[in-house]
N, C-alpha and C positions, 0 to 999 in steps of 0.2 A: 469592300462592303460599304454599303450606306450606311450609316447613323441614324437611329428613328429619331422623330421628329420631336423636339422640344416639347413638353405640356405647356399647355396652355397656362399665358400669365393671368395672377388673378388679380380683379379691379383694386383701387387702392379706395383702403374706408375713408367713407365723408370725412369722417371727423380727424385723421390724418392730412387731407387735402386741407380743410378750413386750417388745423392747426400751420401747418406751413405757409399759407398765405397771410396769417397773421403773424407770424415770427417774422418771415419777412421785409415785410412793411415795418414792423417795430425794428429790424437791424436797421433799415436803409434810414427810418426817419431820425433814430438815434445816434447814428454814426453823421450822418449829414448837419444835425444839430453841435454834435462834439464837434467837428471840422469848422463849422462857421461859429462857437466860441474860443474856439482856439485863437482862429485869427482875429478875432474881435479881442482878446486880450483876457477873457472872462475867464480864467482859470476854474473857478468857483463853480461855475456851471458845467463848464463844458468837461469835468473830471468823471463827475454821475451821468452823461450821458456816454462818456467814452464806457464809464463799469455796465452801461443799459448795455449796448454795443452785445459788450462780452458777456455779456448776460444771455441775452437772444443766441449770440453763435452757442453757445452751451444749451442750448433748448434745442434750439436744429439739431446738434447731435443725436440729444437723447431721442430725440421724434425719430430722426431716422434709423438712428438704433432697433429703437420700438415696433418702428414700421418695415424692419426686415425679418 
């Protein structure tokens, strides 16, 4: 026997799309920033961009959570 056919998916809300292109760009730019004070030596800096980091991945979640 066939299987009926899937329903149709539905579009994902704006404000789902923007939120994830902004979390994002704030992981990449944040983790890219802690990586290059690490090796610069900057502890001090580069410790609240690593928590940014972890910050964002914890936002991703909740959005995707949200968004299913």
């Amino acid at each position: 026997m066939e299987e009926p056919p899937p329903p149709p998916s539905q579009p994902v809300p704006l404000l789902i799309v923007v939120a994830r292109i902004i979390i994002v760009s704030g992981m990449s730019i944040s983790g890219a920033a802690a990586v290059f004070f690490f090796v610069g030596g900057v502890w001090q800096v580069g410790l609240p961009a690593a928590g940014l980091t972890v910050l964002f991945l914890a936002l991703m979640f909740l959005v995707e959570r949200a968004a299913a």
